[in-house]
N, C-alpha and C positions, 0 to 999 in steps of 0.2 A: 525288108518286108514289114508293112505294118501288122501289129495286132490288135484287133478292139476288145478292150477292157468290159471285162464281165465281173460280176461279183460270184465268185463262185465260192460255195461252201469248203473249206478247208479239210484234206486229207487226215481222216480222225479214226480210222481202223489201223490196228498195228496189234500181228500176231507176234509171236515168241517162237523161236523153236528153240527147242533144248534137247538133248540125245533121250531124255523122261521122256518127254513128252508127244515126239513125233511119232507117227503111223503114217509109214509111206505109201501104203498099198499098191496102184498104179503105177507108182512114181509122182505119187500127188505132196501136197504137205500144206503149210501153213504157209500163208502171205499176207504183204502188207498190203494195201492200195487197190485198187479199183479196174473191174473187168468194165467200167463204163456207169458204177454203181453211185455210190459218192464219190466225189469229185469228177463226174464225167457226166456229159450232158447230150442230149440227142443230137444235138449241133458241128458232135466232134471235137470239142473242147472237154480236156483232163490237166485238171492241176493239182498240184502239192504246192509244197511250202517254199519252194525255187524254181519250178519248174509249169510251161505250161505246154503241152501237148494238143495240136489240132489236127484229124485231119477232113481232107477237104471232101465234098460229096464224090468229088470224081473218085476216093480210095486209093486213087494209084500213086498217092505219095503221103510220108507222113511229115511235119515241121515240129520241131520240137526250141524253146524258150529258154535259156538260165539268166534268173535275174543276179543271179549271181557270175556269170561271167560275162553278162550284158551282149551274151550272142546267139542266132539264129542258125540252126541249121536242119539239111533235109535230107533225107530219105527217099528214093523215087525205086518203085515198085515194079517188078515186069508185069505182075497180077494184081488186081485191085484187092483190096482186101475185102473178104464179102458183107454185105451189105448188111447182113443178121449178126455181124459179129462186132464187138468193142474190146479189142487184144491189149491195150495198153495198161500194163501192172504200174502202178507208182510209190516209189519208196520215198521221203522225203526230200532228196536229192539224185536221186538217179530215177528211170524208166525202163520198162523193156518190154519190147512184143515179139512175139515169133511170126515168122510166116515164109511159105514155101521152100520149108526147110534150113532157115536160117534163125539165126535170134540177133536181134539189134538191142543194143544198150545206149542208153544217152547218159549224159554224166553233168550234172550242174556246174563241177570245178572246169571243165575242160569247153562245155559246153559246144560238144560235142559228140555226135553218134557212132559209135563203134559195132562189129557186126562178123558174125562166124558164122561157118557153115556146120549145121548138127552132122554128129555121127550118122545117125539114124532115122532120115528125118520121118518115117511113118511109125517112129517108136512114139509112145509119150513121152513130153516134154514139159514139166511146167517149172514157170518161175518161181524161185521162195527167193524174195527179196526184204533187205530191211535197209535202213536209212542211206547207208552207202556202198550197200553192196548189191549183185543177185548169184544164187547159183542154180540151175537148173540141171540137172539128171536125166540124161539120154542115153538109152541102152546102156552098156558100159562104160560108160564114160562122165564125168564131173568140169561143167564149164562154170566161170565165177569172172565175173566181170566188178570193178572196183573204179568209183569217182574220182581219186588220184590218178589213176592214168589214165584212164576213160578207153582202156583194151578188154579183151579178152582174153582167157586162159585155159589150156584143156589138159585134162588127165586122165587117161585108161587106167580102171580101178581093176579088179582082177578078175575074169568072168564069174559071170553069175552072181556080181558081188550083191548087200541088199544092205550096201552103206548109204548113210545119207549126212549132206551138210547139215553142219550147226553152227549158223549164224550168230556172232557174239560183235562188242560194242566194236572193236577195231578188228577182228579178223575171221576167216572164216575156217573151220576147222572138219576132215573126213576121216572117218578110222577105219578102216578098210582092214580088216586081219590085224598084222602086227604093223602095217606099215599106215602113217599116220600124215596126211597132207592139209598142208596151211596156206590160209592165201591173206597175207596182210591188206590194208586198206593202203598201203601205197605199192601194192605188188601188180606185178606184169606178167607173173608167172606163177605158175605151184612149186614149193616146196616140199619134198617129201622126205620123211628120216623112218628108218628099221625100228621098232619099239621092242623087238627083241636082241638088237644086237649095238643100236646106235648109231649106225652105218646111213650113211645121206645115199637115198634110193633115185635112181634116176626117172623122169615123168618122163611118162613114152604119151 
């Protein structure tokens, strides 16, 4: 598939989260990249700095770019996405959007779309993404999608929990009570260990 070259403005927001600093309220937080704002265009065109995101008027699919893996690939929708809406977050290598109950992630190393089904899907959900990672928080539960393997990963945190990710340069880290779960940037899975006892907790 071709794409026509736009000059688009370069992805130039980028929040922090740090365990200081976050207030999650809804389940909201801090993100990098664009609800359709900078770097997205009325046209359906969102880019970052490897990535370029379209999709087309019909909604009902999305394509996404790595100029770094020099490959295309696509997303096809049962429902279009609605027409009022621009869901694509962009981190400077990875993407992701929700919708009817799923979250897809692209991944610039893999270049490629990976894609889960939320816990919850009429809970909130939103992305906190930064350059190589995203984790988003649905109901109880913590998913973290990583550009090294361009998957998905899920964790039931403990009811009622009111933990949240904190995103750092190579990995992603949740403290939920005593028990403490990490998702490296070449991880496929969560790791979880006991912070009162030492003990590697099993991720249900």
């Amino acid at each position: 598939m071709k794409f026509a070259r736009q000059s688009l403005s370069a992805l130039a927001l980028v929040w922090i989260c740090s365990c200081t600093s976050v207030a999650w309220g809804q389940f909201g937080g801090p993100q990098e990249g664009s609800f359709g704002g900078a770097g997205g265009t009325s046209q359906g065109l969102y880019e970052a700095e490897s990535i370029l995101i379209v999709i087309p008027k019909s909604r009902d699919c999305v394509w996404a770019f790595s100029t770094n893996a020099d490959n295309a690939d696509k997303v096809e929708l049962s429902t279009p996405i609605p027409a009022e809406s621009s869901p694509v977050v962009l981190g400077s290598n990875v993407a992701v959007f929700i919708h009817d109950g799923s979250a897809y992630g692209f991944s610039a190393e893999t270049g490629k779309w990976g894609s889960i089904k939320l816990q919850e899907p009429k809970e909130p959900a939103i992305p906190i993404v930064g350059g190589k990672f995203v984790a988003i928080r649905n109901a109880d539960c913590i998913y973290a999608f990583g550009v090294k393997q361009g998957t998905w990963a899920k964790a039931t945190l403990s009811e009622g929990s009111q933990a949240h990710p904190m995103l750092g340069n190579s990995m992603i880290q949740v403290l939920d009570g005593n028990s403490l779960y990490v998702f490296g940037q070449a991880s496929d899975r969560w790791i979880a260990i006991d912070m009162a006892n030492g003990d590697r907790i099993r991720v249900k």
